[in-house]
GUNU-50423 format. One record per residue (C-alpha): chain; z, x, y; residue number from 0. Coordinates in steps of 0.02 Angstrom, whole numbers, plus 50000, padded with zeros to 5 digits. Example, Ala and Ser with C-alpha at 12.3 -4.5 7.8 and 13.67 -1.06 7.14 Angstrom:
<pts>
+--------+-------+-------+-------+-----+
! chaine !     Z !     X !     Y ! num !
+--------+-------+-------+-------+-----+
!      A ! 50390 ! 50615 ! 49775 !   0 !
!      A ! 50357 ! 50684 ! 49947 !   1 !
+--------+-------+-------+-------+-----+
</pts>
This chain:
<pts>
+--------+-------+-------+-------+-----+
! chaine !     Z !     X !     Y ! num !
+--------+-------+-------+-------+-----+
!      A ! 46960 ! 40526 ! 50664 !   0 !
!      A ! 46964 ! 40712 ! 50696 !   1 !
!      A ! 47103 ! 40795 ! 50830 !   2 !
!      A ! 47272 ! 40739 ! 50752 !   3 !
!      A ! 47413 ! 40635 ! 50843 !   4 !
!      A ! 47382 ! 40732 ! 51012 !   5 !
!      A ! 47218 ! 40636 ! 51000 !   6 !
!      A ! 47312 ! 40478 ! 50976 !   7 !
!      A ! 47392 ! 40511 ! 51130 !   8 !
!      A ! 47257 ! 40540 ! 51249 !   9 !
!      A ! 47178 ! 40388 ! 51150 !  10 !
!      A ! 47343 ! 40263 ! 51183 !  11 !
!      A ! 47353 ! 40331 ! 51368 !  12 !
!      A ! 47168 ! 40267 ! 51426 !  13 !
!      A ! 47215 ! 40128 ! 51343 !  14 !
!      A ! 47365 ! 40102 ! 51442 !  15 !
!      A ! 47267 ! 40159 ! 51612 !  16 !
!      A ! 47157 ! 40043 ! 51566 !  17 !
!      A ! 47285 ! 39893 ! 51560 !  18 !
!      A ! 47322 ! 39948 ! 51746 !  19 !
!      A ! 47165 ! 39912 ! 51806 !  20 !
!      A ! 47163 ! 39719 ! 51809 !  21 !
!      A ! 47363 ! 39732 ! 51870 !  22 !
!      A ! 47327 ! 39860 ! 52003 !  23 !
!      A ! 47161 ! 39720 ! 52060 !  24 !
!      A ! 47300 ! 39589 ! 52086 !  25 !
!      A ! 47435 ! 39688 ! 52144 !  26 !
!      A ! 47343 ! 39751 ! 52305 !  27 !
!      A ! 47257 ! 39572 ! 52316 !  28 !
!      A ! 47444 ! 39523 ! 52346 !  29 !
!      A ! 47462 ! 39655 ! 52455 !  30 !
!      A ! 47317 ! 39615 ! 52545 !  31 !
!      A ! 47371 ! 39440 ! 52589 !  32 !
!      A ! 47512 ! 39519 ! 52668 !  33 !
!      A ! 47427 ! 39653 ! 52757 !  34 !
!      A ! 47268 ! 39593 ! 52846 !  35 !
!      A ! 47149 ! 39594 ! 52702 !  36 !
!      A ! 47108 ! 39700 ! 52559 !  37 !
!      A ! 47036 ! 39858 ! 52668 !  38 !
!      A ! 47224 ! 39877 ! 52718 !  39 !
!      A ! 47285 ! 39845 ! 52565 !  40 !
!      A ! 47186 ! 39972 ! 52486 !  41 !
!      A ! 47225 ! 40112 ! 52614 !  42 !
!      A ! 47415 ! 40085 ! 52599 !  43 !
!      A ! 47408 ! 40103 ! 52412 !  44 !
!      A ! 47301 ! 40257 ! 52429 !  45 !
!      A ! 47436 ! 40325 ! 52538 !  46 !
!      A ! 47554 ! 40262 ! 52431 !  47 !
!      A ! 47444 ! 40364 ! 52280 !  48 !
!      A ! 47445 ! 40498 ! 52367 !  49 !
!      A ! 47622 ! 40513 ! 52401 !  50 !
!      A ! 47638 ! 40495 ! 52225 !  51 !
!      A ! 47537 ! 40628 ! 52167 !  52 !
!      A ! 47585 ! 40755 ! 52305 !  53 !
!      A ! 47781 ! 40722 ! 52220 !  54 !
!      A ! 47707 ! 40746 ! 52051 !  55 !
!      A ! 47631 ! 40929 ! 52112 !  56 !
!      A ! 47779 ! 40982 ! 52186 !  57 !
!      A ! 47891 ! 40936 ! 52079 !  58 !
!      A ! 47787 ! 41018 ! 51946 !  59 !
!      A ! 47769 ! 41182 ! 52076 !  60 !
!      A ! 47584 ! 41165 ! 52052 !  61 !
!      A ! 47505 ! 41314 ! 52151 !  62 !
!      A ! 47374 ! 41234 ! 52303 !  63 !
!      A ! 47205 ! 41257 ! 52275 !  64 !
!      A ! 47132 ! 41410 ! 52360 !  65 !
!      A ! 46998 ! 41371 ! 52502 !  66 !
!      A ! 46871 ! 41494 ! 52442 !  67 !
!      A ! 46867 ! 41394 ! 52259 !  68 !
!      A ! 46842 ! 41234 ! 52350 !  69 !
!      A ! 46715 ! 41298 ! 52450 !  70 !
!      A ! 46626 ! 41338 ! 52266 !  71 !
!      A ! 46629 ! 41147 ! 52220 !  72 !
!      A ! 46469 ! 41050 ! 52239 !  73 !
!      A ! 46451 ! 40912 ! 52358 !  74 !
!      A ! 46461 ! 40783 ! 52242 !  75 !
!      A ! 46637 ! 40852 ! 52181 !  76 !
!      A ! 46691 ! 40789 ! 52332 !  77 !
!      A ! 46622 ! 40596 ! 52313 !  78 !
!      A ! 46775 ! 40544 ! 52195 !  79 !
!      A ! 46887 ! 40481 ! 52324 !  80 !
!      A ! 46768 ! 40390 ! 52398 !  81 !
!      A ! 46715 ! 40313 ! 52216 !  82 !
!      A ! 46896 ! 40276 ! 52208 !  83 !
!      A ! 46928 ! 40186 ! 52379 !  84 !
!      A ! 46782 ! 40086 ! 52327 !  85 !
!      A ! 46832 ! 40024 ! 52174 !  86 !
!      A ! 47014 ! 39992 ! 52217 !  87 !
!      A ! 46949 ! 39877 ! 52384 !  88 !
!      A ! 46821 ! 39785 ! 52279 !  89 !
!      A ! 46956 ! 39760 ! 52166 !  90 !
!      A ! 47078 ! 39677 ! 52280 !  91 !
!      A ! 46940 ! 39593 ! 52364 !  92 !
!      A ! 46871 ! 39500 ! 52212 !  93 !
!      A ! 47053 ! 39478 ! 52093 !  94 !
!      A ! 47085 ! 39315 ! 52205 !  95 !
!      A ! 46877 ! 39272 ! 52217 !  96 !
!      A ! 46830 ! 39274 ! 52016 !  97 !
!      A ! 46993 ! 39303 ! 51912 !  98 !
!      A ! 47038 ! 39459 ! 51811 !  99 !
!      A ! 46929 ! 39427 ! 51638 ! 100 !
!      A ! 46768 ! 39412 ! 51742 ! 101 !
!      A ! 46798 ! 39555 ! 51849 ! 102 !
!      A ! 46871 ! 39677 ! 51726 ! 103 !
!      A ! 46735 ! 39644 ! 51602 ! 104 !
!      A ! 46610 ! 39660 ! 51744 ! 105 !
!      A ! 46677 ! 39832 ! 51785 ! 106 !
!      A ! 46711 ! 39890 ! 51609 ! 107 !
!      A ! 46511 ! 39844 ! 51589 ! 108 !
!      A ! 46480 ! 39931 ! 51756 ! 109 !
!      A ! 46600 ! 40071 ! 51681 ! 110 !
!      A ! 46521 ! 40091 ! 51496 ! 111 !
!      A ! 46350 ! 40076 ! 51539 ! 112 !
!      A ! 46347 ! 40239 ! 51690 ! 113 !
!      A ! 46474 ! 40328 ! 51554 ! 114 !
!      A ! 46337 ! 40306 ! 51423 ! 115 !
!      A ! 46193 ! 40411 ! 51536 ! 116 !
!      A ! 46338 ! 40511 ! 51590 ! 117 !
!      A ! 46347 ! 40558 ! 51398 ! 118 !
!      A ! 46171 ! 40580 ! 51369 ! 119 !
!      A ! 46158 ! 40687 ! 51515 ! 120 !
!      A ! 46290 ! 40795 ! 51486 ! 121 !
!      A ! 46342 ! 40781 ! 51678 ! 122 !
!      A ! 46496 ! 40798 ! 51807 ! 123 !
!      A ! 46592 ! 40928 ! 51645 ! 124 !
!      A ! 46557 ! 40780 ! 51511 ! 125 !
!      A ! 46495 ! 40827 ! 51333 ! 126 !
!      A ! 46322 ! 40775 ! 51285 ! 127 !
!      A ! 46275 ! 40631 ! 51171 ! 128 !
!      A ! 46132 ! 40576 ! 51159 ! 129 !
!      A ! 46101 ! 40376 ! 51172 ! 130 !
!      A ! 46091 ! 40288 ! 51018 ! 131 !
!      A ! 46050 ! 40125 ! 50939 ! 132 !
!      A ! 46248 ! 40116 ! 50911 ! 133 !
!      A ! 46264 ! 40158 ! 51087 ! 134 !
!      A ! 46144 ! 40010 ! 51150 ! 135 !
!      A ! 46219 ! 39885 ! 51039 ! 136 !
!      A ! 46394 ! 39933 ! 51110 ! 137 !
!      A ! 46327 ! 39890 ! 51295 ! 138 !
!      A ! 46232 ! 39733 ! 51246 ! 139 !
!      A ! 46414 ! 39664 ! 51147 ! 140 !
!      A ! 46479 ! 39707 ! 51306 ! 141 !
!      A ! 46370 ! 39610 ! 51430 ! 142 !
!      A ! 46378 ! 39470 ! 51290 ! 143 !
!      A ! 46548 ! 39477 ! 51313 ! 144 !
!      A ! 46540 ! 39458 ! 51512 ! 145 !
!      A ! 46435 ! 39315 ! 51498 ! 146 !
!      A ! 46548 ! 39231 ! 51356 ! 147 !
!      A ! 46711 ! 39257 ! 51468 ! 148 !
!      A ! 46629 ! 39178 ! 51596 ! 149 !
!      A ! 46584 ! 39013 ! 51513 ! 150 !
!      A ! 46707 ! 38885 ! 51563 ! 151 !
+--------+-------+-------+-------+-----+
</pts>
């Protein structure tokens, strides 16, 4: 594997993002029993997020983003948020309604197959690749794999 142990790094930190994903599902399914349902729960650990991050730029004196660049972004640059307060709602919504395994491995599916045209397409700043056999055997292991985990 090309890139040396920075690429190790980046590598072991999706890895541990990852691992967040089915724990941050539960955690704000907690939440939302304790907080009128999961819509709740999502916003307060958005705001919670974003207290988070706005500590992280400070802290790091980050300079704010001029206006006139923003204004430069398309549309769809602007979507992500919305992406994000989807998936962390649907998350806390289904954790308690069809367990972690089933809903991770339904979102990693979700996840791999729109990263795989997102590839081949070369869109939103990712490099191209082109799909490939290797590519479509990945995604069909994967949904294998969905409908193994849910087997009972």
């Amino acid at each position: 594997m090309k890139g040396g142990p920075m690429l190790y790094f980046w590598l072991a930190l999706a890895f541990v993002a990852g691992m967040m994903m089915p724990m941050q599902a539960g955690v704000n399914s907690t939440l939302a029993l304790h907080s009128n349902g999961a819509l709740w729960a999502s916003w307060i650990s958005f705001a919670v997020g974003t207290l988070a991050l706005l500590g992280v730029v400070v802290a790091m004196r980050y300079h704010w983003p001029l206006t006139a660049e923003l204004k430069q972004a398309p549309w769809w640059a602007w979507t992500g948020g919305f992406m994000g307060a989807l998936f962390v709602a649907t998350g806390a919504f289904l954790a308690p309604r069809i367990g972690a395994a089933t809903m991770v491995a339904l979102l990693v599916a979700g996840q791999l197959i729109m990263s795989v045209i997102l590839d081949h397409f070369g869109w939103a700043t990712f490099p191209q690749h082109d799909i490939n056999l290797g590519r479509v055997l990945g995604i069909l292991c994967l949904l294998a794999g969905v409908v193994l985990i849910r087997m009972h």
